[in-house]
Each structure stands twice: as structure tokens, then as C-alpha cells.
CHARMM internal coordinates of N, CA and C (Angstrom, degrees):
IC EDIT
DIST 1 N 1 CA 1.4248
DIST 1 CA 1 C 1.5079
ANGL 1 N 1 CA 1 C 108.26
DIST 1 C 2 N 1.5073
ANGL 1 CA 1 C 2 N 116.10
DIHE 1 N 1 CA 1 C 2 N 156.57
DIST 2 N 2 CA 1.4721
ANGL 1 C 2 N 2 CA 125.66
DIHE 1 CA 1 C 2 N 2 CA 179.21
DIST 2 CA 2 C 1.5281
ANGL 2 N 2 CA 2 C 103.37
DIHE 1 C 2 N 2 CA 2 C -134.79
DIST 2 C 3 N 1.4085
ANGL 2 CA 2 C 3 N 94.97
DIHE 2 N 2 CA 2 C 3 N 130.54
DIST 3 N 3 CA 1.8934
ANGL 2 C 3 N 3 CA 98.40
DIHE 2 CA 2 C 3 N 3 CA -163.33
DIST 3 CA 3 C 1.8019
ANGL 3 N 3 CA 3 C 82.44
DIHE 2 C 3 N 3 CA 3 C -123.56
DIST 3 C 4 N 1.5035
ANGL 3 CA 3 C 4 N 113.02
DIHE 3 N 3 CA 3 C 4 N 139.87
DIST 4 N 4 CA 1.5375
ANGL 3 C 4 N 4 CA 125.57
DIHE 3 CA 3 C 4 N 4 CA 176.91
DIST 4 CA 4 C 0.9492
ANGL 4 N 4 CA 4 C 105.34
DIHE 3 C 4 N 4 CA 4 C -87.20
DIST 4 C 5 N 1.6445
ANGL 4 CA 4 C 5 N 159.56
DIHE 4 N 4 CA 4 C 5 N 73.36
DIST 5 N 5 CA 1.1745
ANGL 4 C 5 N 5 CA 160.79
DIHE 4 CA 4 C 5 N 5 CA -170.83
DIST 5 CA 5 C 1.2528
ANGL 5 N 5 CA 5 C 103.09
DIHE 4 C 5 N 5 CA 5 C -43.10
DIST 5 C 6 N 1.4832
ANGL 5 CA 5 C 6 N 110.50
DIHE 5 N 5 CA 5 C 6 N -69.73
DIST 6 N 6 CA 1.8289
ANGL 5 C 6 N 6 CA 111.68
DIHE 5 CA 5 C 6 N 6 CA -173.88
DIST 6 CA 6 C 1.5479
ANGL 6 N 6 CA 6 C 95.69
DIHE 5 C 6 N 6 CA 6 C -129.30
DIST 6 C 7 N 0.9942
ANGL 6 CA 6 C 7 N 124.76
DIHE 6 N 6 CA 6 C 7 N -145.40
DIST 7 N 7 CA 0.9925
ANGL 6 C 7 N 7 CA 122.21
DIHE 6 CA 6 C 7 N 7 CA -168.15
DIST 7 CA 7 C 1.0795
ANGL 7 N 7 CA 7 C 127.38
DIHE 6 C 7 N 7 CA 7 C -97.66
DIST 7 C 8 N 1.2590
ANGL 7 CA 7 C 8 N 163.19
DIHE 7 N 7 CA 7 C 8 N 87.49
DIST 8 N 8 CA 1.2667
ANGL 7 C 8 N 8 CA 148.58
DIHE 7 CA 7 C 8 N 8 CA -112.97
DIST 8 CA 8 C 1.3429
ANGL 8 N 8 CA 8 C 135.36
DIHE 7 C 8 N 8 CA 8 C 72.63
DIST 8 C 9 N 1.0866
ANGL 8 CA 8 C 9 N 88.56
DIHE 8 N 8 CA 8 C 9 N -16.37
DIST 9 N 9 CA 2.2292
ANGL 8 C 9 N 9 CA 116.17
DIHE 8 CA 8 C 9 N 9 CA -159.64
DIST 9 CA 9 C 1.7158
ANGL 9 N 9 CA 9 C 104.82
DIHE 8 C 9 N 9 CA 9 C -107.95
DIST 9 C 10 N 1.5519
ANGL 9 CA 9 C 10 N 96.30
DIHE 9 N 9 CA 9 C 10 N 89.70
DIST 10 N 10 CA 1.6755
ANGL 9 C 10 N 10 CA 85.79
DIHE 9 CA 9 C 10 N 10 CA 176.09
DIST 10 CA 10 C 1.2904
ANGL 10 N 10 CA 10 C 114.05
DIHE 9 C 10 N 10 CA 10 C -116.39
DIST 10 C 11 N 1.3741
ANGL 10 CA 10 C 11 N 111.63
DIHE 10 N 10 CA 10 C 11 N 175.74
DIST 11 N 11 CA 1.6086
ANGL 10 C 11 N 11 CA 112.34
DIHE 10 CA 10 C 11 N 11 CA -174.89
DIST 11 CA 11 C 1.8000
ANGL 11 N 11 CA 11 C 93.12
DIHE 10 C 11 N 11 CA 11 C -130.68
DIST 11 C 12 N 1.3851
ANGL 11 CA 11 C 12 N 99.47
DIHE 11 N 11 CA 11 C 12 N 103.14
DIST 12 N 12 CA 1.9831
ANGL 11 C 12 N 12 CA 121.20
DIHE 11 CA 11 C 12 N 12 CA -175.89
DIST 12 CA 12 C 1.6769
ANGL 12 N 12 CA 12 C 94.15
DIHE 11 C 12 N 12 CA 12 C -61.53
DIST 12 C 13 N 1.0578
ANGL 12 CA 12 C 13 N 108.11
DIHE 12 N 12 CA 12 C 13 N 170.26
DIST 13 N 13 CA 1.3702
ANGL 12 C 13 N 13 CA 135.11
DIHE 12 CA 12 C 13 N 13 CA 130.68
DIST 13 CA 13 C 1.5673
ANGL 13 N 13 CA 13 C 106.66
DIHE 12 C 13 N 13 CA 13 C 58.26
DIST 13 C 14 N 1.6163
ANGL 13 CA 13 C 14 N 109.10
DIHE 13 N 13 CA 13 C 14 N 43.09
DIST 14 N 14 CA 2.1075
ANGL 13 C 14 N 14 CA 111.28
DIHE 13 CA 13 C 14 N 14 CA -162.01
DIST 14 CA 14 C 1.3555
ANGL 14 N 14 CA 14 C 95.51
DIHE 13 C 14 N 14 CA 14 C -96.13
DIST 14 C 15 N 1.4857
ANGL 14 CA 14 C 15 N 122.95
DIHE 14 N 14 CA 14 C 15 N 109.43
DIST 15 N 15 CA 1.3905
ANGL 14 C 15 N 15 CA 116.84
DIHE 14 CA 14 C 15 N 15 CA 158.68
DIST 15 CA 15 C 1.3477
ANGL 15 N 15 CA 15 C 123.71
DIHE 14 C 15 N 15 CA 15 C -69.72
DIST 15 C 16 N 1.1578
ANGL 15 CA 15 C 16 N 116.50
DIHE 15 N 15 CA 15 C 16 N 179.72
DIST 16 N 16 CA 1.6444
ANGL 15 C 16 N 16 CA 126.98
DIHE 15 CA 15 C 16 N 16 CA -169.16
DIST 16 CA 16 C 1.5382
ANGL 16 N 16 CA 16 C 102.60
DIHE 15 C 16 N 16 CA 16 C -45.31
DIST 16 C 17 N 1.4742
ANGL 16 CA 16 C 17 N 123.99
DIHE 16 N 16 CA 16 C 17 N -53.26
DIST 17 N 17 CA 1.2170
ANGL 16 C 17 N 17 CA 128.24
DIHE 16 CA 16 C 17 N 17 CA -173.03
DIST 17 CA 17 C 1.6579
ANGL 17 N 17 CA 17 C 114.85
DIHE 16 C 17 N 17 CA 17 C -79.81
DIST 17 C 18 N 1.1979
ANGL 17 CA 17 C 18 N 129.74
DIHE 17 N 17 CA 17 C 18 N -36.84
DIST 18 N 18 CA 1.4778
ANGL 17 C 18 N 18 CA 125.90
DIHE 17 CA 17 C 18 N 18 CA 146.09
DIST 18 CA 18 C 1.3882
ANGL 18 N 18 CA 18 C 126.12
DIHE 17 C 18 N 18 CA 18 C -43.30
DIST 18 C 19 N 1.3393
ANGL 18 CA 18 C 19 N 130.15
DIHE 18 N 18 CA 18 C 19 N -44.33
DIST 19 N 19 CA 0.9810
ANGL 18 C 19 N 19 CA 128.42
DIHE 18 CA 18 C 19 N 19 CA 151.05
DIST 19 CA 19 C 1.3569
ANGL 19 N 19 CA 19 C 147.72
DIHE 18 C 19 N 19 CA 19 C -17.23
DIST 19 C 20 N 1.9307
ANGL 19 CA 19 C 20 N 82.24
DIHE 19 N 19 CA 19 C 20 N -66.46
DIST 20 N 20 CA 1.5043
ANGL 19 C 20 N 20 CA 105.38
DIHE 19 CA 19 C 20 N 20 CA -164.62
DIST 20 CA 20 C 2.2050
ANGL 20 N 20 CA 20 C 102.97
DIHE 19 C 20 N 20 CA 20 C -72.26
DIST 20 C 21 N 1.6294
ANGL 20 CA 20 C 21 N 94.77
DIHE 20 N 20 CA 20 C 21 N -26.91
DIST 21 N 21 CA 1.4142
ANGL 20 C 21 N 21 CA 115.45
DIHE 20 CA 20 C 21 N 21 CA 177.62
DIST 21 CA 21 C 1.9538
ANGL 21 N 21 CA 21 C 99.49
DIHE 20 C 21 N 21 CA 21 C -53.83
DIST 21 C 22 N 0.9329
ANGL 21 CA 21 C 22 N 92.58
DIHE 21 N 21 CA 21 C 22 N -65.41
DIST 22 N 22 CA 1.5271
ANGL 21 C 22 N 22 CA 112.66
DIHE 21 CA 21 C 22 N 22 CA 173.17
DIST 22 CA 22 C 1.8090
ANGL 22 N 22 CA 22 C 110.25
DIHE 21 C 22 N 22 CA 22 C -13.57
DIST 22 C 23 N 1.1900
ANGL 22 CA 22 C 23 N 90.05
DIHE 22 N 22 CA 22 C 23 N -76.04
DIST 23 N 23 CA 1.5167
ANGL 22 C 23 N 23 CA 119.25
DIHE 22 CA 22 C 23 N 23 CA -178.25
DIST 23 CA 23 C 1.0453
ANGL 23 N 23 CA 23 C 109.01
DIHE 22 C 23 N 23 CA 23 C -69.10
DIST 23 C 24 N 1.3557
ANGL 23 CA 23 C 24 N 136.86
DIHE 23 N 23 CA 23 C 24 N -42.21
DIST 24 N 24 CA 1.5361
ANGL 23 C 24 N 24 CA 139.45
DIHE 23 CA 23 C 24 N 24 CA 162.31
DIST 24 CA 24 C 1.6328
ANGL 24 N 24 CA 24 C 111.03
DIHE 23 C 24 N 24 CA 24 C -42.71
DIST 24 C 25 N 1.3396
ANGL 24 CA 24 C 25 N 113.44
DIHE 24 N 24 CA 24 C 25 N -49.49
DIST 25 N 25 CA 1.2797
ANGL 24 C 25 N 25 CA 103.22
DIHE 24 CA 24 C 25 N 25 CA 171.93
DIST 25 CA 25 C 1.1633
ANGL 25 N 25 CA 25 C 136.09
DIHE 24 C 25 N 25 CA 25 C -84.25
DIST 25 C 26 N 1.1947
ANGL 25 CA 25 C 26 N 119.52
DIHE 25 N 25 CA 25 C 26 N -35.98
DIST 26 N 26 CA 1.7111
ANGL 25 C 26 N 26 CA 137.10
DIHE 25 CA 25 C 26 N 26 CA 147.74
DIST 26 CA 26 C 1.4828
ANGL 26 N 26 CA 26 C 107.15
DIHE 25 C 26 N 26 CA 26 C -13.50
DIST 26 C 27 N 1.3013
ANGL 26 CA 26 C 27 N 107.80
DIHE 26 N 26 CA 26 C 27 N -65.99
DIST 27 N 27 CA 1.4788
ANGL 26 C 27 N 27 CA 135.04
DIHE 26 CA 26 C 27 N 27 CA -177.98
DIST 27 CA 27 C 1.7153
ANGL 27 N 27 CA 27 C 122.33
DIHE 26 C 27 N 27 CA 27 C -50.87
DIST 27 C 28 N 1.5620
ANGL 27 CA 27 C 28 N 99.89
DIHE 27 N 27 CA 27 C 28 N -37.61
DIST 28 N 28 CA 1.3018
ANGL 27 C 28 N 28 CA 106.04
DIHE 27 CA 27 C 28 N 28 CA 154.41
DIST 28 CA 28 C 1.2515
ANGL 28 N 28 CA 28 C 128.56
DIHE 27 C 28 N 28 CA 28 C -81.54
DIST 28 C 29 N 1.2370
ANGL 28 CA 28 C 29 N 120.58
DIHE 28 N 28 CA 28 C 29 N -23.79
DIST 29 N 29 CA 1.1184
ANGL 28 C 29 N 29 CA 118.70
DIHE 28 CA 28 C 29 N 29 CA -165.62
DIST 29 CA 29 C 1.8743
ANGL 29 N 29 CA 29 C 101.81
DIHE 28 C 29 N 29 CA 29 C -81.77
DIST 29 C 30 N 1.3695
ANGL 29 CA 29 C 30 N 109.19
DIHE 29 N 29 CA 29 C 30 N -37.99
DIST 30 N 30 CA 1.4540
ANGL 29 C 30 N 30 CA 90.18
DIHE 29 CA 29 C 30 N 30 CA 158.13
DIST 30 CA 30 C 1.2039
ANGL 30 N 30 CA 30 C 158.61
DIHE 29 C 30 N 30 CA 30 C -125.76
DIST 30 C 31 N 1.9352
ANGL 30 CA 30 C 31 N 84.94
DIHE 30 N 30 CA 30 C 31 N 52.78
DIST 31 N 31 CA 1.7893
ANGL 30 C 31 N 31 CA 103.54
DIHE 30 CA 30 C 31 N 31 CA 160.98
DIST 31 CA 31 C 1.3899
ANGL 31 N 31 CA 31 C 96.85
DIHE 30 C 31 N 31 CA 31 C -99.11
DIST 31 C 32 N 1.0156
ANGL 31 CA 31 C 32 N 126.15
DIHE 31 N 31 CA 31 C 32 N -0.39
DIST 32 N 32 CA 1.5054
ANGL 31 C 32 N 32 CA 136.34
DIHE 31 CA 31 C 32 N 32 CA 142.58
DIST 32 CA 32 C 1.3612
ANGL 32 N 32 CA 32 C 133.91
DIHE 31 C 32 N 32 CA 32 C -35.82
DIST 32 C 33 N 1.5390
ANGL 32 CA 32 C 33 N 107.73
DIHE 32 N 32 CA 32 C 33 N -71.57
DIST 33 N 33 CA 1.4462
ANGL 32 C 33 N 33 CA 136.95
DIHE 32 CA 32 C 33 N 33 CA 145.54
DIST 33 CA 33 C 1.3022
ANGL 33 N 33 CA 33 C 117.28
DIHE 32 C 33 N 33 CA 33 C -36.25
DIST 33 C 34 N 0.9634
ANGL 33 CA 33 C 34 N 112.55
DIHE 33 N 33 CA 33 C 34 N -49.96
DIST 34 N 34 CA 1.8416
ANGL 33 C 34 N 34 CA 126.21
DIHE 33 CA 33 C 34 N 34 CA -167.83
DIST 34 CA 34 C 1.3519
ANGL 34 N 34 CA 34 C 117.45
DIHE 33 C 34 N 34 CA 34 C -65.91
DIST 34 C 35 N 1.5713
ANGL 34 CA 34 C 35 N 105.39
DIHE 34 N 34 CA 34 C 35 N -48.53
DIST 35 N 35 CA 1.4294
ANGL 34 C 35 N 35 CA 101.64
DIHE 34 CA 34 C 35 N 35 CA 167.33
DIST 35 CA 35 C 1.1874
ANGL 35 N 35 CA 35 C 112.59
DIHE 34 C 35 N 35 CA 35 C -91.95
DIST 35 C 36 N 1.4671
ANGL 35 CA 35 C 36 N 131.31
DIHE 35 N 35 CA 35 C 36 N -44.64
DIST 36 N 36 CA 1.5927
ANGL 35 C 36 N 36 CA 94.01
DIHE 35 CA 35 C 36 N 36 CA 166.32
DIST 36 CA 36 C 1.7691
ANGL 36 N 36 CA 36 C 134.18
DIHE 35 C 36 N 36 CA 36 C -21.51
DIST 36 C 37 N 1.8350
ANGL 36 CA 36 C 37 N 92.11
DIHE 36 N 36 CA 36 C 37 N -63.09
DIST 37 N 37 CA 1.5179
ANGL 36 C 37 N 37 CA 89.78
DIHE 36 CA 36 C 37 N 37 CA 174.13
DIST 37 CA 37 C 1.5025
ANGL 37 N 37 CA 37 C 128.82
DIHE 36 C 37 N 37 CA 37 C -36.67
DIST 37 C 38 N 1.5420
ANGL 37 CA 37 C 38 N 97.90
DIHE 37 N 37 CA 37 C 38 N -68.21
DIST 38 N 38 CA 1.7600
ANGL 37 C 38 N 38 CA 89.53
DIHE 37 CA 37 C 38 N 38 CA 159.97
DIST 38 CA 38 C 1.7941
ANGL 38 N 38 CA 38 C 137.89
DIHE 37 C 38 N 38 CA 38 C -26.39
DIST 38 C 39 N 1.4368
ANGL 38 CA 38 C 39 N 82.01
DIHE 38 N 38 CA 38 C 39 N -61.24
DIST 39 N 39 CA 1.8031
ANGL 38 C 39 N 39 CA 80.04
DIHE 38 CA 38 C 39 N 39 CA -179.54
DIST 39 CA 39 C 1.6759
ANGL 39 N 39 CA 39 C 107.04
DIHE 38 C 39 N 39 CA 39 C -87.03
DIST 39 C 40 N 0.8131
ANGL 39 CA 39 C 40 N 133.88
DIHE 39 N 39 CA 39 C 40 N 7.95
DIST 40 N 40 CA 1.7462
ANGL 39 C 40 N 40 CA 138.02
DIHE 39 CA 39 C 40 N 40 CA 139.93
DIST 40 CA 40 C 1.7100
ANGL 40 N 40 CA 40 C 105.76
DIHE 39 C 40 N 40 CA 40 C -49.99
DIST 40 C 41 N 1.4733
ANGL 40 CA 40 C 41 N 99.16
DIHE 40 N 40 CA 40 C 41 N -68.01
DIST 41 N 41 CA 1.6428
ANGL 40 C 41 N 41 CA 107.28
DIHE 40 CA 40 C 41 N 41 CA 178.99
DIST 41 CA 41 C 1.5370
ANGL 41 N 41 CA 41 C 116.33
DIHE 40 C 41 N 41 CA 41 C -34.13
DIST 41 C 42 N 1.6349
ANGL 41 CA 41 C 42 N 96.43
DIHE 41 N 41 CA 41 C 42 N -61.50
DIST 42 N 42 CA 1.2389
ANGL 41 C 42 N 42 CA 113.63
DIHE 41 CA 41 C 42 N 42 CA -171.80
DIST 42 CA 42 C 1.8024
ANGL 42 N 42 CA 42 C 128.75
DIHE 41 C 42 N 42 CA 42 C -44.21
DIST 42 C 43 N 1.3056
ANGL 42 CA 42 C 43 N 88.50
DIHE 42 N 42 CA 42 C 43 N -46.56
DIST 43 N 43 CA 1.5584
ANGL 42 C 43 N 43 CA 115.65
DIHE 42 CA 42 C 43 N 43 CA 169.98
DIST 43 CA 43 C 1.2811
ANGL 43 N 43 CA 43 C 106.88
DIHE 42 C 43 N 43 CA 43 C -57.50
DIST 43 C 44 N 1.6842
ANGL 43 CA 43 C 44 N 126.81
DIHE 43 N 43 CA 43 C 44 N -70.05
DIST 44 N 44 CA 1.5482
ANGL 43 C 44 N 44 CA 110.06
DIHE 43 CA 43 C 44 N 44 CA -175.83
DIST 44 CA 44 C 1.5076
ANGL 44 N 44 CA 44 C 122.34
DIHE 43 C 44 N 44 CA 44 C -80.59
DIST 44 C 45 N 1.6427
ANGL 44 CA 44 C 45 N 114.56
DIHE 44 N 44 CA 44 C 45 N 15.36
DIST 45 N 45 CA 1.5379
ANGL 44 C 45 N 45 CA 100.33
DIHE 44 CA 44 C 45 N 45 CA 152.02
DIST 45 CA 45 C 1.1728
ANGL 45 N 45 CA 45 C 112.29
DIHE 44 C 45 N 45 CA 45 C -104.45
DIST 45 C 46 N 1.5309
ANGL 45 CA 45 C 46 N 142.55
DIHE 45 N 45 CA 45 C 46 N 16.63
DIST 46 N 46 CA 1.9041
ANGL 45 C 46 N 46 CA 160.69
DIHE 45 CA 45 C 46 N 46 CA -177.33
DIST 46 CA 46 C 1.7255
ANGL 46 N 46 CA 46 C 73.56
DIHE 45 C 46 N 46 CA 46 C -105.67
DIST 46 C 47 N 1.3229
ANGL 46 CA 46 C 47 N 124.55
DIHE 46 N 46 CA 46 C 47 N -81.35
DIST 47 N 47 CA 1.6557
ANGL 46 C 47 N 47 CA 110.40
DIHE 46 CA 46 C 47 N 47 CA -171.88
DIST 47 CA 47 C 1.5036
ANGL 47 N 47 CA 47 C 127.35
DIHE 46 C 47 N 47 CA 47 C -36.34
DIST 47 C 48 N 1.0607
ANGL 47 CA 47 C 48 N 101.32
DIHE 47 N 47 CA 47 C 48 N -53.68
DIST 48 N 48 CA 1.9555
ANGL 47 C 48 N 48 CA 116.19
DIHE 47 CA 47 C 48 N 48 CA 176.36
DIST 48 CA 48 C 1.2341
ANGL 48 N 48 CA 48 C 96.67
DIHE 47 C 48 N 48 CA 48 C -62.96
DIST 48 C 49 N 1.5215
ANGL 48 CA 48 C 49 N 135.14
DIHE 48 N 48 CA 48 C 49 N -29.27
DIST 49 N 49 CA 1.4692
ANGL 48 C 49 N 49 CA 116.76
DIHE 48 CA 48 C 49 N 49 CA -153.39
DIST 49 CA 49 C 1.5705
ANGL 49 N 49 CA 49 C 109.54
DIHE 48 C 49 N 49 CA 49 C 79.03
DIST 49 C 50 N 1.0060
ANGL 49 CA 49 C 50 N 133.45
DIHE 49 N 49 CA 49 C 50 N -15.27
DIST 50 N 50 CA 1.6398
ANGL 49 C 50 N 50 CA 116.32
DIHE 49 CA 49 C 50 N 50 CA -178.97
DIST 50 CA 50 C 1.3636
ANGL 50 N 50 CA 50 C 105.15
DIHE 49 C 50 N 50 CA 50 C -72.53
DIST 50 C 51 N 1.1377
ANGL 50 CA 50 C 51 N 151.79
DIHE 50 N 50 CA 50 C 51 N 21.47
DIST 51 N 51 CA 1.4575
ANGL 50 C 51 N 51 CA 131.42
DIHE 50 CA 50 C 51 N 51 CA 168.13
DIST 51 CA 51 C 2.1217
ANGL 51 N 51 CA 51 C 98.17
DIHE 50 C 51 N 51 CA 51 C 176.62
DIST 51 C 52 N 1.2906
ANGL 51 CA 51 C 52 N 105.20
DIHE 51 N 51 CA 51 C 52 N 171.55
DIST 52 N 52 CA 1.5494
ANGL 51 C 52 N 52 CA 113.54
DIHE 51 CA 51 C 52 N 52 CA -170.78
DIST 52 CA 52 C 2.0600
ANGL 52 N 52 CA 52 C 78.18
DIHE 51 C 52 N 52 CA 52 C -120.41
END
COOR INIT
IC SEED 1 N 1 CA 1 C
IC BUILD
């Protein structure tokens, strides 16, 4: 398989287990994201005052 990362930017030749590596990290990266987002949230309703 050939996955286009960005634009131009590919990763050739990913077997099942490259892949799955692939996605493993992807995957962290956004429960990563995720809670940031949350505690982003969190912060501008502690700013507004709508919630602790």
C-alpha cells in the first residue's frame, strides 16, 4: 500500500505490519489531540466563568 501523508509526501511499499505501525501512531497522536481539545475547552469555560 501507498498512503499520501501530505502532499507530495508518500510512504511506498507499507505492508500489513507497517501499516498497522502507521495507525498505531496516528492513533496516539490523537488521543493526544483529544485531550488537549478538552482541556482547551475547559479553560475557556474557567475564563467565561461558565463552569470550574
Amino acid at each position: 500500500m501507498s498512503l499520501e501523508v501530505f502532499q507530495d509526501e508518500w510512504m511506498e511499499c507499507l505492508g500489513p505490519s507497517e501499516l498497522a505501525d502507521v495507525i498505531q501512531t496516528v492513533r496516539a497522536h490523537l488521543d493526544v489531540l483529544e485531550n488537549l481539545c478538552e482541556r482547551l475547552a475547559q479553560a475557556r469555560r474557567v475564563y467565561r466563568g461558565v463552569g470550574a
